[in-house]
Residue, then its C-alpha position, 0 to 999 in steps of 0.5 A: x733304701x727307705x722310703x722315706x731315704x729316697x724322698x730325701x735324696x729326691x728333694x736335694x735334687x730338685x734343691x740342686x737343680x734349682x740352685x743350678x737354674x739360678x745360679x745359669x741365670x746370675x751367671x749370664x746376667x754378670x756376663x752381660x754386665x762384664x760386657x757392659x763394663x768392657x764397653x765402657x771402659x774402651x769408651x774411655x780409654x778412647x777418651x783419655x786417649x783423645x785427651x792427651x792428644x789434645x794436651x799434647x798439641x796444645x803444648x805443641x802450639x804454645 
């Protein structure tokens, strides 16, 4: 293997290395975000739910 071979090989590893490094850091912030949106989306659904009890008494008392 040339010199000059091995400096290649060299480079596409520490390419790969960092790509890997951000790829670990978008990966955890879209973790966090699916989070985020998983508690959102059971606040709303607590809320819908809220909703249609009360539409549902209303009707009730009419």
């Amino acid at each position: 293997m040339k010199n000059t071979d091995l400096q290649a090989l060299v480079q596409a590893v520490e390419q790969l290395m960092q790509r890997n490094a951000e790829l670990k850091v978008h990966n955890k912030a879209l973790r966090t975000e699916r989070g985020q949106l998983l508690e959102k989306n059971e606040i709303a659904q607590q809320k819908i739910a809220a909703m249609i009890s009360r539409l549902k008494a209303l009707e009730h008392d009419l």
